[in-house]
N, C-alpha and C positions, 0 to 999 in steps of 0.2 A: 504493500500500500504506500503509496505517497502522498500522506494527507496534509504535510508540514509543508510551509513555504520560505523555507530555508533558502536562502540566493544559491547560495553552494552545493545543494545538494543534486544529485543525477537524478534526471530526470532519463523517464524511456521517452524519446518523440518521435512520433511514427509522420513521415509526411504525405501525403495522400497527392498520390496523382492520376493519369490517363493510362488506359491500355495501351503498353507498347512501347511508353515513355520510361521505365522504371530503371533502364541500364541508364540510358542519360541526366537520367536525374539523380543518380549514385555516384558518377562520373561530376557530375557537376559539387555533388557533398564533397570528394574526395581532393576536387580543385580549392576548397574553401576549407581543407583542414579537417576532415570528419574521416577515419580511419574506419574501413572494415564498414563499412554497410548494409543492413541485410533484406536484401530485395524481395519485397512481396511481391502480394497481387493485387495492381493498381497501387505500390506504397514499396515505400521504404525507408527500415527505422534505423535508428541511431540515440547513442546516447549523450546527454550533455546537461549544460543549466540551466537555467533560465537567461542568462544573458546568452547563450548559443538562442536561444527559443527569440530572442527579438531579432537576434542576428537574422537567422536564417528566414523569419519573417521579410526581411529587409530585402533580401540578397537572393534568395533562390528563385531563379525565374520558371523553372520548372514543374512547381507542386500547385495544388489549388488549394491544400489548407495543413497545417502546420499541429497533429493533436500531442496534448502532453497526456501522456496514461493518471490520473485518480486513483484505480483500484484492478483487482484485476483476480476474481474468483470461478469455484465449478460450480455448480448447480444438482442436485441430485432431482429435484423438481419445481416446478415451474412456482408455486408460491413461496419458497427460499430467496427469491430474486427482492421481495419488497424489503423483507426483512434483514436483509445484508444491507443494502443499500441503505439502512434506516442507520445501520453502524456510524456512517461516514456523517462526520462532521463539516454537512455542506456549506456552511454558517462561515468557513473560515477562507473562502476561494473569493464570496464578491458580498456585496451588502443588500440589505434588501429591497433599497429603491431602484436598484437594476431589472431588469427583465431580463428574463431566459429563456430558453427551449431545448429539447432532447428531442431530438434527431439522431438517428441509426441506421444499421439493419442487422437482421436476424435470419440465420440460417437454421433453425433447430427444430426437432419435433415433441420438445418440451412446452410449445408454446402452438396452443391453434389456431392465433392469430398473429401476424408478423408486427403490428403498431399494440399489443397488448405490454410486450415489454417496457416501451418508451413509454408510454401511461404511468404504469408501473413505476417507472424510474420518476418521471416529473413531478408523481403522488411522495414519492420520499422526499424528494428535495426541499417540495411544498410544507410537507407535515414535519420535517426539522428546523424549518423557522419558524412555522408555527408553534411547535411544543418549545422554543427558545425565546420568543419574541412575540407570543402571541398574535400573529399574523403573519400571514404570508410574502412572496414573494410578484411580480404579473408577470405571466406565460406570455411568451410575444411568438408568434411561429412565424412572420414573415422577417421580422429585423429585429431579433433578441439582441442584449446588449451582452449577454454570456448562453454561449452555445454547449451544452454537454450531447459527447456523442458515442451509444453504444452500439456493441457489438459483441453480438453472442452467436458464437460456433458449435453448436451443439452444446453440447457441458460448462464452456468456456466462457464468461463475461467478463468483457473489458469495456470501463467506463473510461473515457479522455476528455478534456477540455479545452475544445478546438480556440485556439489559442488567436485565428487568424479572422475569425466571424466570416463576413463573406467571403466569394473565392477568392484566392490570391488574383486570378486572371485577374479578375476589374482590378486593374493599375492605378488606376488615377488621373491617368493622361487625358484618356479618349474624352471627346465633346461630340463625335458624331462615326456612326459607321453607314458600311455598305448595307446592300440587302442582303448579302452572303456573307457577312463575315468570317474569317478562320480564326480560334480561341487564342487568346496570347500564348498560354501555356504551352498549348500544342506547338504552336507558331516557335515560340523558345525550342521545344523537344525537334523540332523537324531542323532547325539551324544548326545544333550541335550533332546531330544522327548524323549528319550532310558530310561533315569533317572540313566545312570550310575551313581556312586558314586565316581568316580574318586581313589577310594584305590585297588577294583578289579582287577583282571590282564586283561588288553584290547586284543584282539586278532581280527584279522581281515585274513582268511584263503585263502582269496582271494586278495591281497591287492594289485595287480598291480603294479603304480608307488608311491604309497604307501601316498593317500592323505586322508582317513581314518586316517592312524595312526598317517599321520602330524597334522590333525586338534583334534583328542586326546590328541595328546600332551600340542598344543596350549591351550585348556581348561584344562586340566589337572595342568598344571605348572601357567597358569594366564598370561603369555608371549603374547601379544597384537598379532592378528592373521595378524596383516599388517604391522608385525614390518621392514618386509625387502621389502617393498612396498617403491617404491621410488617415481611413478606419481601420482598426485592428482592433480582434475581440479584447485583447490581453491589456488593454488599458483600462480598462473594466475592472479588473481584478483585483483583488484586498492589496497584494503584493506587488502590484505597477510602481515601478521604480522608475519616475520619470526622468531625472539625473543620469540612471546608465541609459534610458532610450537615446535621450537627448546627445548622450556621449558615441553611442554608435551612429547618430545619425551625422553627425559630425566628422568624422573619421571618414565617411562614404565619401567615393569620388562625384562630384558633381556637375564641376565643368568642364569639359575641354577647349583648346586653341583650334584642332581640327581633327577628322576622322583621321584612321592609321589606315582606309581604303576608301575609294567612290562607293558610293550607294546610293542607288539610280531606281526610279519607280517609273511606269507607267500605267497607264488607263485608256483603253477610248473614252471611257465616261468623264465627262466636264464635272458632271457632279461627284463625283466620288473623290474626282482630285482634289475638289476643295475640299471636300472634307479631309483628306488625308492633309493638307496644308495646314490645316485649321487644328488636327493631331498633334501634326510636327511643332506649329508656334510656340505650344508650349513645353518643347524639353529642349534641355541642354545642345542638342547636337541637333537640332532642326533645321537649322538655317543652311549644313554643310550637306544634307539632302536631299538632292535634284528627282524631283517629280515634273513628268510633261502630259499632255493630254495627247494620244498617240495607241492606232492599234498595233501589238505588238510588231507585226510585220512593215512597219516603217522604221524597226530600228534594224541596226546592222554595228555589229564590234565583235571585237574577237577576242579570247582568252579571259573572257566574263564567267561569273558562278549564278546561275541561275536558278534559285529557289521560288518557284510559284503554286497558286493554289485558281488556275482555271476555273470558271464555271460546269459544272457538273453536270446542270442540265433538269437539276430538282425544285432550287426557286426560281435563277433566272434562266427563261425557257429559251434553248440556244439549239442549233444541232451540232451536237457533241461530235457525233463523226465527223464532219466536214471543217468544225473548227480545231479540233487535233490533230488531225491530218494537214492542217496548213502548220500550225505550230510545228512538225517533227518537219515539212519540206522547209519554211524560214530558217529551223536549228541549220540542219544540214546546208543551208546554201547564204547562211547571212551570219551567222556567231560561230565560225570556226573555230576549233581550238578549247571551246568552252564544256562548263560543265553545267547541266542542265537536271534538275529533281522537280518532279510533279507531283504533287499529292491532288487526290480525286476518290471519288467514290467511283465513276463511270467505268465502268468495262468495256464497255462500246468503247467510249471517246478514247482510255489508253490502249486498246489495242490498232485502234487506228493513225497511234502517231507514228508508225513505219519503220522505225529505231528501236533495236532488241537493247532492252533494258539490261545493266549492269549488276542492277541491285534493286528486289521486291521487298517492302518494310509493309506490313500488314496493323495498321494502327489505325484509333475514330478524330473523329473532326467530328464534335459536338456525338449524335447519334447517329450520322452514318457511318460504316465501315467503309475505309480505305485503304490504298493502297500507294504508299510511298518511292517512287522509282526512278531510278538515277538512269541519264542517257551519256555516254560521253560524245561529245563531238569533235574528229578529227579533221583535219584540212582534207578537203576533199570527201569527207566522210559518205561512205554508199550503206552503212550496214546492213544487215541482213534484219528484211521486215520479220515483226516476232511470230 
């Protein structure tokens, strides 16, 4: 149990991510100092303090929510769950003009209904400031200001306190998107999968409201991917030490003089480009990112990394085969040299871009399943259609 809020003490913090993303987002713990990672499903934990827990709030661009573990027992049957829970001194995490909610899930057949746990749980929390304070606490379920979140595996319940409230993606940047946007996180997890080199020229042809080339940036320059993030659950909490936030938040790189590579967008849509401008204005490195209003096949350069995320074909109604089939004849006859990844759901459209793929990454974009696929393009390139 970890029911003290000791600054020093280890915390277990599991960080919760995307299908598909969990090697790069270890890889990215690993780059920040966090030794030995242990990759789940959709997550991976580590242990550390509570100043690791702001840190990594800060800095991981990877995860969409950051939980410290509370407790962590088995269950012989299903009414042992109120009554453990009732043990924990919930009185000592946040106060009780805060709002909360308990959100989970549950895998078990101790339980015949999967939200009967989370009841469960929000009824202890409730009735331990009640029997302490004679009143409760108010349940908030769309924007609680302290989020608990369980998770029972058959036998197994682990109670954590998602330390991050909403998901990490909402950065803080964005003022407007596309009609298709692709998720920051994801957008993070598809940059680092890619093995750009960061000196390349980045180009994204498709770029919407243009959160590919914010989250390039962001790895590219080192500029913390949450720097203009202002909610976190964890200020909420008995134990919020504003002095170390403040001191980490300090320490963060936040400006630079200029990129250490181009980073180029395009769009046919007039509208979308403002909006991506309107993205850009506010972060450090905006101004050094050239966005034009252009369908992809008016541009031409060579020895480019090209990460993009095409239309699919699901909201905006396009014909996938005839617009990926132009995208794989422009690779081949206008970006020589370059390196080219497409993330799509469409099967149709990638098997019609003509270019036998190097590399299949099988990962989602929000709820669709996708497919992640590098093309290399050589001078002169003929490859063999897939």
């Amino acid at each position: 149990m970890m029911e003290g809020l000791n600054d020093n003490q280890t915390l277990k913090i599991t960080l919760k991510t995307f299908f598909g993303l969990e090697g790069v987002l270890s890889e990215e713990l690993i780059e920040l100092g966090y030794n030995n990672p242990v990759m789940l499903n959709r997550a991976v934990q580590i242990q550390g303090t509570w100043k690791d827990v702001y840190r990594l709030n800060l800095h991981v661009s990877c995860a969409i929510a950051i939980l410290v573990e509370v407790t962590s027992f088995k269950l012989k049957h299903a009414d042992e769950l109120y009554a453990k829970c009732m043990k924990i001194d919930w009185t000592k995490w946040f106060d009780i003009s805060k709002t909360f909610a308990v959100k989970g899930a549950v895998f078990s057949n101790l339980f015949s209904h999967s939200q009967l746990p989370l009841l469960k749980l929000k009824d202890a929390i409730a009735d331990t400031f009640r029997n302490k304070f004679g009143e409760r606490p108010n349940v908030q379920t769309k924007t609680p200001q302290v989020m608990f979140d369980l998770y029972i595996n058959q036998d197994v319940v682990t109670v954590s306190l998602n330390t991050s409230g909403t998901p990490l993606f909402q950065r803080g940047y964005r003022t407007s998107t596309g009609e298709a946007p692709i998720n920051e996180v994801v957008a993070a997890g598809l940059i680092r999968m890619s093995g750009w080199d960061k000196k390349q020229p980045f180009l994204d042809p498709f770029c919407g409201s243009g959160t590919l080339l914010i989250e390039a940036a962001f790895y590219a320059t080192g500029i913390p991917s949450n720097i203009e993030r202002q909610h976190f659950a964890f200020k909420n909490f008995k134990n919020f030490d504003a002095g170390l936030w403040e001191e980490l938040q300090e320490a963060a790189k936040k400006r630079i003089v200029a990129l250490p590579c181009e980073i180029l967008g395009s769009d046919i849509n007039a509208e979308v480009i403002t909006k991506a401008r309107r993205n850009l204005r506010a972060l450090p490195f905006g101004r050094f990112i050239e966005t034009k209003i252009a369908s992809y096949d008016e541009l031409s350069k060579e020895g480019v990394f090209i990460i993009t995320n095409p239309p699919y074909g699901e909201r905006l109604k396009v014909d996938v085969s005839e617009l990926y089939e132009g995208v794989g004849s422009w690779l081949k006859h206008a970006m020589s040299t370059s390196t080219c990844w497409i993330i799509s759901s469409s099967e149709e459209g990638l098997k019609s871009v003509g270019l036998k793929p190097d590399k299949k990454i099988r990962l989602y974009n929000g709820e669709l399943e996708c497919s992640f696929r590098k093309y290399s393009v050589y001078a002169g390139s003929k490859k063999i259609k897939e």
